[in-house]
C-alpha positions as CSV (number, residue, x, y, z in Angstrom):
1,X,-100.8,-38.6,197.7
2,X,-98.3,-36.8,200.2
3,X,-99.4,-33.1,201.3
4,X,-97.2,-30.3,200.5
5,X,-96.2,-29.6,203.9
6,X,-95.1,-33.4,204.2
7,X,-93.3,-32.9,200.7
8,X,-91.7,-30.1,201.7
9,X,-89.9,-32.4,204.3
10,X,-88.4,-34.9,202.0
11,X,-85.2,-35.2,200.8
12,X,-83.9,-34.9,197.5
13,X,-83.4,-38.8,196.8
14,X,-87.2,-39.0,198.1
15,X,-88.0,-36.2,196.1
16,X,-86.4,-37.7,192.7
17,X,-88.2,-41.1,193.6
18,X,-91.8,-39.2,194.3
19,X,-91.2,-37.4,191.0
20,X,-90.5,-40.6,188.6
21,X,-93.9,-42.9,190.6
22,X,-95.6,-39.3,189.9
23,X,-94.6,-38.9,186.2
24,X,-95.8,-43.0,185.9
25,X,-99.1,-42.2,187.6
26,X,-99.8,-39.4,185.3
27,X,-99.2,-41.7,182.0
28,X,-101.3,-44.1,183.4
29,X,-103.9,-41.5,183.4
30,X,-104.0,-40.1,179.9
31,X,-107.8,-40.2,179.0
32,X,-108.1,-37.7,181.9
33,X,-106.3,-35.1,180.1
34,X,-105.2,-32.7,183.0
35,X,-101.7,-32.4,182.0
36,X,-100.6,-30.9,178.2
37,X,-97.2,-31.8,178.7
38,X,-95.2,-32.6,182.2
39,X,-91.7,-30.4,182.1
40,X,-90.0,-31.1,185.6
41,X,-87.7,-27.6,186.7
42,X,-85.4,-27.9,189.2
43,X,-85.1,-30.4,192.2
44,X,-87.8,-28.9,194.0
45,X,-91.1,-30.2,195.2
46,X,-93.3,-31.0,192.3
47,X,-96.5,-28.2,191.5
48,X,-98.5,-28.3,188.2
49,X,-98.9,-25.0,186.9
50,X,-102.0,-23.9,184.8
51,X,-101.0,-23.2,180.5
52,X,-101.8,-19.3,181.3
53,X,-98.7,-18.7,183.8
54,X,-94.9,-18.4,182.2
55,X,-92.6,-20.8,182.8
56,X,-89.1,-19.8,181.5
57,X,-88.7,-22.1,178.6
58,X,-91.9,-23.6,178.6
59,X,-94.4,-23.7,175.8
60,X,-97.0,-21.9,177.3
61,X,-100.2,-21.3,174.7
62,X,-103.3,-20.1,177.7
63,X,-104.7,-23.2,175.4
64,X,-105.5,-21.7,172.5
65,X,-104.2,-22.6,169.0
66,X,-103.4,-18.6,168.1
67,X,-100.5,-19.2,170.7
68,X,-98.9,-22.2,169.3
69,X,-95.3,-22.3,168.9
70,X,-95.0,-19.3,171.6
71,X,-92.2,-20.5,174.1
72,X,-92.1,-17.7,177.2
73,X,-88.5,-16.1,177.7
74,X,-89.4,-15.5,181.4
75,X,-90.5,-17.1,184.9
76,X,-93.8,-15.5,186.6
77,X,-93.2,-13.7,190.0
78,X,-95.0,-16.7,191.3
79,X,-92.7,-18.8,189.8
80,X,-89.6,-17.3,190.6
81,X,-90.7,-17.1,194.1
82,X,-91.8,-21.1,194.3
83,X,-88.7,-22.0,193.3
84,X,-86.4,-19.7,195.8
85,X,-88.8,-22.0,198.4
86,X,-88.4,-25.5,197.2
87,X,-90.7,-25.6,194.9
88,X,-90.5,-27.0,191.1
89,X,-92.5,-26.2,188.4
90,X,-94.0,-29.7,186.9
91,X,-96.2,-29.6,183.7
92,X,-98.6,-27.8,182.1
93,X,-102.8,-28.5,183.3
94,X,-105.2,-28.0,180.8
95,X,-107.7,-24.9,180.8
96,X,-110.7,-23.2,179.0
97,X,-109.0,-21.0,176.5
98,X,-107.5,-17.9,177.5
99,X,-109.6,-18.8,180.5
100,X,-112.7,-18.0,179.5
101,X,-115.7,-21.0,179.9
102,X,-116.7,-22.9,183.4
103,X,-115.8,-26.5,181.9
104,X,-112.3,-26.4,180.1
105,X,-114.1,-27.7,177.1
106,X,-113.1,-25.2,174.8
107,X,-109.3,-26.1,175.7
108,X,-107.1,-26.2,172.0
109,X,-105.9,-29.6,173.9
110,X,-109.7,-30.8,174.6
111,X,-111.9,-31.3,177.1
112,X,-110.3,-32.3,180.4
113,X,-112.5,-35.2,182.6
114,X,-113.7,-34.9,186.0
115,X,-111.8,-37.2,188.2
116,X,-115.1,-38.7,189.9
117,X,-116.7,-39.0,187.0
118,X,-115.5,-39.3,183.5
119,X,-118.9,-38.2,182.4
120,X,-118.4,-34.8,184.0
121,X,-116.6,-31.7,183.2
122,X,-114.0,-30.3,186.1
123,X,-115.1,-27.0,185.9
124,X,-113.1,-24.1,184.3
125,X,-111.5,-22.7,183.7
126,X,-108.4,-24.1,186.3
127,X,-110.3,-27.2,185.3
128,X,-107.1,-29.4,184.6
129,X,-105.6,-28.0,188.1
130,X,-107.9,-29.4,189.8
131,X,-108.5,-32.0,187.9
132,X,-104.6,-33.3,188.7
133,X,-104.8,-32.2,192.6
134,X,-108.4,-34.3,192.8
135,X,-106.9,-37.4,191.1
136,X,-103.7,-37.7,192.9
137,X,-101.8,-36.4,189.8
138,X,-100.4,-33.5,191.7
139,X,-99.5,-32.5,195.3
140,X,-100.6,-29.3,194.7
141,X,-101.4,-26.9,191.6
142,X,-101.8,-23.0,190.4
143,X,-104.3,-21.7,188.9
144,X,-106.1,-18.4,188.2
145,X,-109.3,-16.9,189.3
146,X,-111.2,-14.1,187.4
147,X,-114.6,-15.1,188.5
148,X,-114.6,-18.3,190.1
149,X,-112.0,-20.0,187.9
150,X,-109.9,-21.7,190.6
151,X,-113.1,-22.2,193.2
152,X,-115.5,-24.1,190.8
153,X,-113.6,-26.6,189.5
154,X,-112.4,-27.1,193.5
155,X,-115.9,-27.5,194.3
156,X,-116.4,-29.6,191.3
157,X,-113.0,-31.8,191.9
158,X,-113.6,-31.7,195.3
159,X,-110.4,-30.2,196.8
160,X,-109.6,-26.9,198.2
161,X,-109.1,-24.0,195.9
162,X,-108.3,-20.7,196.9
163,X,-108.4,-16.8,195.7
164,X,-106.5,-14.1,197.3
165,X,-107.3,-10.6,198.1
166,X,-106.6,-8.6,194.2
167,X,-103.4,-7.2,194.6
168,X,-102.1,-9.6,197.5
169,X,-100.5,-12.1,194.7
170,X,-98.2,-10.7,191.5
171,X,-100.0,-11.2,188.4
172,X,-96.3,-10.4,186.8
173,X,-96.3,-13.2,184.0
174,X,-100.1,-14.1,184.3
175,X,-101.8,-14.1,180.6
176,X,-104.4,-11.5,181.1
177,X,-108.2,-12.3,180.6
178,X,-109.9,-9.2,182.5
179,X,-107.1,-7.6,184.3
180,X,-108.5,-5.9,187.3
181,X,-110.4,-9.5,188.4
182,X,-107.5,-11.5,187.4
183,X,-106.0,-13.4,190.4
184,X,-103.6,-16.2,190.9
185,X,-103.8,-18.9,194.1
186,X,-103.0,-22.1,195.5
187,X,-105.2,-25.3,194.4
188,X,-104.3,-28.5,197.2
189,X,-105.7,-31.6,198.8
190,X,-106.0,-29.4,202.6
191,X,-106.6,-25.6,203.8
192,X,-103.0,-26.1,205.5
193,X,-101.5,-27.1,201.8
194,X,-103.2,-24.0,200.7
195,X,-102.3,-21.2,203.3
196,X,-98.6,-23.1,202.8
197,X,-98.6,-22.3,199.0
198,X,-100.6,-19.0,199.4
199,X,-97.4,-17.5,201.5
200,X,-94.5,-18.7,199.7
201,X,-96.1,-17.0,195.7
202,X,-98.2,-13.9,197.4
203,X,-96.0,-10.8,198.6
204,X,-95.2,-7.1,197.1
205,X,-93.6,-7.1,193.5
206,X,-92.3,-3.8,192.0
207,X,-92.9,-5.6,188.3
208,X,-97.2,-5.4,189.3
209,X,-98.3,-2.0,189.6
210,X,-101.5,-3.3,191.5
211,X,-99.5,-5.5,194.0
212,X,-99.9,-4.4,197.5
213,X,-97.3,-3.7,199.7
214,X,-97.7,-6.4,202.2
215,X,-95.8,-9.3,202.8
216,X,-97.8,-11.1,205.9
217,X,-97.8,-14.6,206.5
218,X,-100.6,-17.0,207.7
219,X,-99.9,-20.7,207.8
220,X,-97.3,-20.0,210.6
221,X,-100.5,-18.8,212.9
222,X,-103.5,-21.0,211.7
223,X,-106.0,-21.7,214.7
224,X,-108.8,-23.8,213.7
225,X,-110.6,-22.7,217.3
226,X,-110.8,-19.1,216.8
227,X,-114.2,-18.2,217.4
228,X,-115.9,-16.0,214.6
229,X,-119.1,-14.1,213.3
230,X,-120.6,-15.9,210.1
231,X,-123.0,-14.6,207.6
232,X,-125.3,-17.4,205.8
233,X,-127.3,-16.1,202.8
234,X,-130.9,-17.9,202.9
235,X,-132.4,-15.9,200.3
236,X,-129.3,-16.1,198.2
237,X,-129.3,-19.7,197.5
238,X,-132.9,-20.1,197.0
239,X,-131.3,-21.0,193.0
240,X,-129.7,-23.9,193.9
241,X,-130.7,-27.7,193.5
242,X,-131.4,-29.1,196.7
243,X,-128.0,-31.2,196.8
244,X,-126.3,-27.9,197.7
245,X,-128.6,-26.6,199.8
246,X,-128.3,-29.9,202.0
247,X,-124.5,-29.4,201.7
248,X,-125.1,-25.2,203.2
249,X,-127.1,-26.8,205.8
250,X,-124.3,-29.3,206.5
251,X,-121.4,-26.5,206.8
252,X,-123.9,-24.5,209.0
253,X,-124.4,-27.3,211.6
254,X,-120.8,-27.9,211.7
255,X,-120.0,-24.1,212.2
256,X,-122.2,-23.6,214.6
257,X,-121.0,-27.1,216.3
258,X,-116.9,-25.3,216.1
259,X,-118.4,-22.7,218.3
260,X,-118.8,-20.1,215.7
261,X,-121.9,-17.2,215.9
262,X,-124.3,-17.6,212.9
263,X,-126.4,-14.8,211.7
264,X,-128.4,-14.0,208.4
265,X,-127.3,-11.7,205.9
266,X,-128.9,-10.6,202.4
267,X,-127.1,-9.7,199.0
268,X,-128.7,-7.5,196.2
269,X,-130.0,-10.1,192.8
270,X,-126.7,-11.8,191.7
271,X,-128.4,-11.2,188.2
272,X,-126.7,-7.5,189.1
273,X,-123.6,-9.3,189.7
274,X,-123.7,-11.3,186.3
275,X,-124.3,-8.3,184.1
276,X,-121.8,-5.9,186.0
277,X,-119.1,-9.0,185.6
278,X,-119.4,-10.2,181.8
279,X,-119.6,-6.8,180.6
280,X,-116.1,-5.6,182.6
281,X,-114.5,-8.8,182.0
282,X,-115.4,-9.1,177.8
283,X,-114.2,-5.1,177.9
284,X,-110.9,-5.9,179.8
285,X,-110.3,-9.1,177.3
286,X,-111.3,-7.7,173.9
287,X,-108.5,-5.0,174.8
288,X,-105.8,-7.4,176.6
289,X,-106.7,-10.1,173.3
290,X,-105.9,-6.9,171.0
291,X,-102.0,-7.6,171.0
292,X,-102.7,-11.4,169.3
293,X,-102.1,-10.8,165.8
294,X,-99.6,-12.9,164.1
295,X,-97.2,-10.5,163.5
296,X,-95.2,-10.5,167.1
297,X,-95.5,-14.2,168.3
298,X,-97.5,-17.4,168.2
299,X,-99.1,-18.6,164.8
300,X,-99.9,-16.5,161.8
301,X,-102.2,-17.1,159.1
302,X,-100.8,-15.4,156.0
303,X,-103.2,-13.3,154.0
304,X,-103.1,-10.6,150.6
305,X,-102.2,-8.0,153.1
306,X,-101.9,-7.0,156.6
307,X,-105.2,-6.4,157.5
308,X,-106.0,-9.9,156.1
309,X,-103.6,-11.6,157.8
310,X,-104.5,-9.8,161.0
311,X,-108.6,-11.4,160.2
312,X,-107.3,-15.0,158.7
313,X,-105.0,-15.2,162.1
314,X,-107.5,-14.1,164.8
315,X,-110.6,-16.0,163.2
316,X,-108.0,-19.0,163.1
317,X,-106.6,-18.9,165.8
318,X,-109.3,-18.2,168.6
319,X,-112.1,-20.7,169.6
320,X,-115.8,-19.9,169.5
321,X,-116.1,-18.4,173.3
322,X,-113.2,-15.9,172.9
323,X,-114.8,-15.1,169.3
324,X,-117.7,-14.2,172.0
325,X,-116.2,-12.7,174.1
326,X,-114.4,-10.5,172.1
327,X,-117.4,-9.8,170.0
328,X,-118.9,-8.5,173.1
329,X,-116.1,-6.6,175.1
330,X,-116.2,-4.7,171.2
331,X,-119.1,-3.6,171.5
332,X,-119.8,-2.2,175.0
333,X,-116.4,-0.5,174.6
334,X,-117.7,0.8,171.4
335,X,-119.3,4.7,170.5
336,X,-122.4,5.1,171.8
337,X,-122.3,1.9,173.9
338,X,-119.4,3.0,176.8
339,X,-121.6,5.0,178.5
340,X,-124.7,2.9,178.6
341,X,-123.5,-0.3,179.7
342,X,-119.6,0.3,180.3
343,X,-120.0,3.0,183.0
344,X,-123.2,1.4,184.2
345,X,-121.0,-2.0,184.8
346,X,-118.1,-0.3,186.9
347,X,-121.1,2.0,188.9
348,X,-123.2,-1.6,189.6
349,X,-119.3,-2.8,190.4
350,X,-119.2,-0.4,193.4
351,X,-122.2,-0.9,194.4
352,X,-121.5,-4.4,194.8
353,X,-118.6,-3.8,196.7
354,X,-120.2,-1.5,198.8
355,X,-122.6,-4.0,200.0
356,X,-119.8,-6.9,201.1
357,X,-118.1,-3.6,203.0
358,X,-121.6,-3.0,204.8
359,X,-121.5,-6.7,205.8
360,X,-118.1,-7.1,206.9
361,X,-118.8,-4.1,209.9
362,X,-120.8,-6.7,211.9
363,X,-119.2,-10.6,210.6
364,X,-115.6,-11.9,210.1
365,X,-116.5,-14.4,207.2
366,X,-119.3,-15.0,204.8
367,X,-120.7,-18.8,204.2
368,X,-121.6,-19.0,200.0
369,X,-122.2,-21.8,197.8
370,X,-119.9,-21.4,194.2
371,X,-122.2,-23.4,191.9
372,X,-125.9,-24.0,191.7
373,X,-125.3,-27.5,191.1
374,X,-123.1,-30.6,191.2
375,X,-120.5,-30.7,188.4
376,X,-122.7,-31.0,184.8
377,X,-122.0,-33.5,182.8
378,X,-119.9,-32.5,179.1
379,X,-122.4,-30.4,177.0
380,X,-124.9,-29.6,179.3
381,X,-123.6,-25.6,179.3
382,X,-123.3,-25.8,175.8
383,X,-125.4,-22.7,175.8
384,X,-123.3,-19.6,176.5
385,X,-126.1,-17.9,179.4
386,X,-126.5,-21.3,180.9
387,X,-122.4,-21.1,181.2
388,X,-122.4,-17.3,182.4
389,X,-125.5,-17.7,184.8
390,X,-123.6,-20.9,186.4
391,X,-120.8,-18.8,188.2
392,X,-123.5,-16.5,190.2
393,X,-122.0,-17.4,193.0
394,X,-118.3,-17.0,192.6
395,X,-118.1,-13.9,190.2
396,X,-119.1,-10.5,193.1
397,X,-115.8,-12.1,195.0
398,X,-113.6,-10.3,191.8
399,X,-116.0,-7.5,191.2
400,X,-115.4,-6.3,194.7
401,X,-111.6,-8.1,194.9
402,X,-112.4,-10.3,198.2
403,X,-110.4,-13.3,199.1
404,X,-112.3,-16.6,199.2
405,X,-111.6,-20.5,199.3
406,X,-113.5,-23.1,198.2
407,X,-113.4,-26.2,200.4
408,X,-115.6,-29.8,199.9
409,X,-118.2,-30.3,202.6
410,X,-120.3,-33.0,200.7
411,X,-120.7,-35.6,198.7
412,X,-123.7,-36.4,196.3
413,X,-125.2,-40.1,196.4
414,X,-122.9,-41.1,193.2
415,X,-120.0,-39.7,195.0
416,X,-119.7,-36.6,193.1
417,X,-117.8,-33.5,195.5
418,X,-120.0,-30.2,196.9
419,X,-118.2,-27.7,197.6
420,X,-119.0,-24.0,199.8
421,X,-116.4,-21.4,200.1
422,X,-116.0,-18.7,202.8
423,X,-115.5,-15.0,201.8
424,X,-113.0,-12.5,204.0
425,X,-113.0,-9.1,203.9
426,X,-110.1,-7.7,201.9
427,X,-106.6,-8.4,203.0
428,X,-107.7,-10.6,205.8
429,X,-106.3,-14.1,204.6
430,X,-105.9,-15.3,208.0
431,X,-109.1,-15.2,209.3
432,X,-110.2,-16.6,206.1
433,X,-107.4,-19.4,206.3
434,X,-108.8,-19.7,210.2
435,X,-112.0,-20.1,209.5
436,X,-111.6,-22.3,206.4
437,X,-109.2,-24.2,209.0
438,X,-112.2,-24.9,211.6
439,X,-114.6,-25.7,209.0
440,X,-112.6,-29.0,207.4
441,X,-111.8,-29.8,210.6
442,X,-115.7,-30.3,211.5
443,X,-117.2,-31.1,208.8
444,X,-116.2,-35.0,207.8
445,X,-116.3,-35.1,204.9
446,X,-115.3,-38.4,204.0
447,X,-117.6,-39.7,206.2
């Protein structure tokens, strides 16, 4: 598969050619199940774009059933601003619904297969993003990140994935899971491709009232030798299976063999993190899931009267983990709930943020792992906590609205991709990008 910066080179006979071997590729591939549908726009350079972002006259359903039949009247800033750069938007990946889940098995379009193995989820819930960019489906993708959602299934599909600073990229046209975590970034086969696609969709938009006024640019200044100040977290990984420790012990050597200064960091019990995260994200999407009723758009289930039909549609229409997660965001939003576990989540939430800021006096960038494990295989989180305890790693990045990218550094025995991401202080893409940079460069992983 060509990189985006090479695509971005062709011309438009190459680029009509590259679009009708792509479109045979993907139907040779059905059992994998990344795409829903494949709806080329324009004349542009091919990106999939996850079933939660609005493509002007696109069904988009966030891949649930309660959103069947919806077709959006409008392009996403990020859209709008791909195509003013050459960009086209082509087909729909598969998700977890509404985003919520770590595999995209509870996708209305089902489950979605690992590329490396077909025994093996992709992760969730970008899972059919990265599922296309890791099997040569796609040059590059979009997804969205509210607590690891475009870095696992990165890790998992082993390519890079990458979320931006909260506020540095619209979420104008984004269907809302937890709003203040929500992010969308660039999922490609390199760091370049995905400092490339992070400048042409991030920028200011008057139409997001938490969009930042700041328009900088970063792949125009990469430099893979800048030396830098990483934090590793010993204690922090003492959870994870011994494949990703040998994979954090990999990136370390290699960082320290780019030249860059290693020193030891701690972070408070991610079990703080966990409980501070699903109780602000369930609150956000009970209220943002509030306006899918039947009555304005999507499927309706009729019933004896309104209130019926408002019960009949919703317990139709939503799968089993929104039902959840709904259930939940209810009740700690609820009397006599809001302040004991509400007001505790957004106090833990600062406190968490607090402690990155604290680290980020004395490093540049901060070396994590984003799963405890290599991808599991279909079922295995069956269990809701096993599903919520498996993004430990990825979910204090949104709480405390950090940029970070996910980028492989290792693969298993049976081939199956490890991936560590690197955490920047807020707003500081390029030494992220930089750093990010330096580490594919030394790491070898193909080798």
């Amino acid at each position: 598969m060509i990189t985006l910066k090479e695509a971005l080179k062709l011309s438009k006979e190459e680029l009509s050619k590259f679009k009708q071997e792509l479109k045979a590729k993907i139907d040779a591939k059905p059992e994998l199940n990344a795409y829903i549908d494949v709806n080329n726009v324009g004349d542009g350079v091919p990106i999939a774009i996850k079933d939660n972002i609005q493509v002007k006259d696109w069904s988009v359903t966030s891949a649930s059933s309660i959103l069947q039949g919806y077709i959006a009247p409008y392009n996403a800033t990020v859209i709008e601003k791909m195509m003013e750069a050459g960009l086209s938007p082509y087909g729909r990946t598969n998700m977890d619904e509404f985003a919520m889940g770590s595999t995209t098995e509870s996708s209305f379009y089902g489950k979605t297969q690992n590329p490396h193995s077909s025994q093996r989820v992709p992760g969730g819930s970008s899972g059919g993003s990265a599922a296309a960019v890791g099997a040569g489906l796609a040059i590059a993708a979009l997804g969205s990140d509210t607590g690891g959602s475009i870095r696992q299934p990165a890790s998992y599909c082993g390519i890079v994935g990458m979320k931006p600073t909260y506020g540095r990229v619209s979420r104008y046209g984004l269907g809302a899971y937890a709003s203040s975590l929500d992010q969308i970034g660039p999922m490609t086969q390199n760091v370049e491709d995905a400092a490339i696609l992070y400048d042409i969709i991030s920028g200011h938009d008057k139409k997001d009232s938490t969009s930042m006024e700041m328009d900088d640019k970063v792949s125009d200044k990469l430099d893979a030798n800048k030396k830098l100040t990483i934090a590793i977290l010993p204690k922090h990984i003492d959870g994870a299976s011994e494949i990703v420790k040998k994979a954090y012990e990999k990136a370390i050597e290699a960082l320290k063999a780019a030249g860059h200064t290693i020193v030891e960091r701690e972070l408070m019990d991610a079990k703080f993190d966990i409980s501070a995260y699903y109780i602000t994200a369930t609150a956000e999407a009970a209220t943002n899931l509030a306006r899918y009723d039947g009555i304005r758009y999507g499927n309706r289930v009729e019933g004896k009267n309104l209130e019926d039909t408002f019960i009949k549609t919703r317990s139709q229409g939503f799968g089993d983990e929104v039902k959840r997660r709904t259930l939940l965001g209810n009740f700690v939003l609820s009397s006599g709930y809001y302040e004991a576990y509400y007001v505790k989540a957004q106090k833990t939430r600062h406190m968490i943020k607090d402690q990155y800021d604290e680290i980020f006096k004395s490093v540049d960038l901060i070396l994590s792992p984003i799963a405890p494990s290599i991808a599991p295989k279909f079922g295995e989180l069956s269990n809701p906590m096993d599903m919520y305890l498996s993004d430990l790693y990825t979910i204090s990045v949104n709480l405390a609205g950090l940029p970070a990218l996910s980028l492989p550094v290792l693969k298993s025995d049976d081939g199956l991709p490890i991936g560590l991401q690197l955490i920047a202080k807020a707003y500081d893409e390029q030494t992220l990008f930089d750093g990010s940079l330096s580490l594919e460069k030394y790491i070898n992983y193909n080798s």
